[in-house]
C-alpha positions as CSV (number, residue, x, y, z in Angstrom):
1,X,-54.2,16.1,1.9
2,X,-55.1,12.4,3.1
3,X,-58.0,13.8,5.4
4,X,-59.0,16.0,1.9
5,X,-59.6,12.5,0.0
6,X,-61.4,10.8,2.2
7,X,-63.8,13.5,2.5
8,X,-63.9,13.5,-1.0
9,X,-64.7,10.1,-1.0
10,X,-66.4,8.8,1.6
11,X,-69.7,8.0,0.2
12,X,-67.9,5.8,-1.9
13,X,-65.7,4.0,0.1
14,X,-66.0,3.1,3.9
15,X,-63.7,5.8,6.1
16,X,-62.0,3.2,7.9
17,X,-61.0,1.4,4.8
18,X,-59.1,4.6,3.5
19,X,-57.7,6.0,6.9
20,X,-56.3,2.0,6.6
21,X,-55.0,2.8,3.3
22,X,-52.9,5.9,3.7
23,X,-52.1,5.1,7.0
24,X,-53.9,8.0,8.9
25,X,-56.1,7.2,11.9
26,X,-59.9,7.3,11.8
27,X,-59.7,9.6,14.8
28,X,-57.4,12.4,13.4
29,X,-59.3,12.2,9.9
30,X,-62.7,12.8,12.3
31,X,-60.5,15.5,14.8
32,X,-59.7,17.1,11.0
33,X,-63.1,17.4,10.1
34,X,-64.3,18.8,13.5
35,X,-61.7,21.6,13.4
36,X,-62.7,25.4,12.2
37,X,-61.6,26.8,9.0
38,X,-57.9,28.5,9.7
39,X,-57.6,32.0,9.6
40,X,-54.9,31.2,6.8
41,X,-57.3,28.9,4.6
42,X,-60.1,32.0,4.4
43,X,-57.0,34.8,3.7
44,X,-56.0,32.1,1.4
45,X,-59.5,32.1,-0.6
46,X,-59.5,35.8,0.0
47,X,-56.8,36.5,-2.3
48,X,-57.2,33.9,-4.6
49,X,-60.7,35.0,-5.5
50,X,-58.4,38.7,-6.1
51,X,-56.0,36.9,-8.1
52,X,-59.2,35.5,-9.9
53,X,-60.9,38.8,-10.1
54,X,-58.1,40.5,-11.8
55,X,-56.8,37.9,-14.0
56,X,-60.5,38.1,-15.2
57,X,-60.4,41.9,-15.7
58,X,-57.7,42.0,-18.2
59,X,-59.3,39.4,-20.1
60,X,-56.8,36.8,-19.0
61,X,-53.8,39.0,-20.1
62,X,-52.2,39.4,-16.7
63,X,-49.2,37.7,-15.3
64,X,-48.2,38.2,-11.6
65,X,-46.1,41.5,-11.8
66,X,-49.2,43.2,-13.4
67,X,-51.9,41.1,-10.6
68,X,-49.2,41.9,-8.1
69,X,-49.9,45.4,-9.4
70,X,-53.4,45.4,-9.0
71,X,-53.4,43.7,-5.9
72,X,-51.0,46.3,-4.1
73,X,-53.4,49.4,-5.8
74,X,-56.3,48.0,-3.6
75,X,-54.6,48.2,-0.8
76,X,-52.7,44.9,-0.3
77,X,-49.0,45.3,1.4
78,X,-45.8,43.4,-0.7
79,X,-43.5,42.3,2.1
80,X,-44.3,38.5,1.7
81,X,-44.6,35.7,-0.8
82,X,-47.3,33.1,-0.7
83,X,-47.8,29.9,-2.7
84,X,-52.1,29.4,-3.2
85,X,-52.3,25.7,-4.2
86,X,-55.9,25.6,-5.4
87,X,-57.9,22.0,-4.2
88,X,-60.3,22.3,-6.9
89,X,-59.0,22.6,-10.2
90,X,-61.8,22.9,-12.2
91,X,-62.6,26.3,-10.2
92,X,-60.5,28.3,-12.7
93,X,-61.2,28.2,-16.0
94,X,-58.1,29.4,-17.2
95,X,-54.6,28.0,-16.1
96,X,-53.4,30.4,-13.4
97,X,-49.8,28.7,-13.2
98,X,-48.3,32.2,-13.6
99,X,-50.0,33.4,-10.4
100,X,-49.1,31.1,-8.1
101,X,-46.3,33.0,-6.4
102,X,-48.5,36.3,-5.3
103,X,-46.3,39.3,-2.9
104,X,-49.1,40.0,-0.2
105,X,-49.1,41.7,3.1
106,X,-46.7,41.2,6.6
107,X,-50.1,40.4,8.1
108,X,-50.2,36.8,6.8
């Protein structure tokens, strides 16, 4: 989350400064930007946009037995639970608190 914040912010403040800061080194913060995007972080914004997409559909009506629902009718498995902790907040426009905890599939 330290490496997240100083991307955030470093047109603003100098990196070294931060890294200083929250006691992180310059050269893991660069090594953390140089990295590919994990195969969890895409599945991750893979089913969040689902979660999205059928929160959405029923007019923000929906908790996370009925998503759950919807999720497994498309085709998603139920053998694991997954917390999605969203970095941008302002993404959803509705509070998705009650969807947090999502069952998806053994392959995660």
């Amino acid at each position: 989350m330290s490496f997240r914040f100083i991307e955030d912010h470093r047109n603003t403040y100098p990196v070294r400064l931060m890294c200083a800061v929250l006691e992180v080194s310059p050269a893991g913060y660069y090594a953390w930007r140089e990295r590919p995007v994990s195969e969890r972080t895409k599945s991750n914004a893979t089913l969040l946009a689902a979660i999205r997409q059928a929160h959405r559909d029923s007019s923000g009506r929906y908790g996370s037995p009925r998503v759950h629902a919807v999720l497994r009718a498309q085709g998603r498995g139920a053998s694991r639970v997954r917390k999605l902790e969203c970095s941008d907040p302002t993404a959803a426009p509705q509070p998705l608190h009650d969807l947090s905890f999502v069952m998806i599939g053994s392959h995660c």
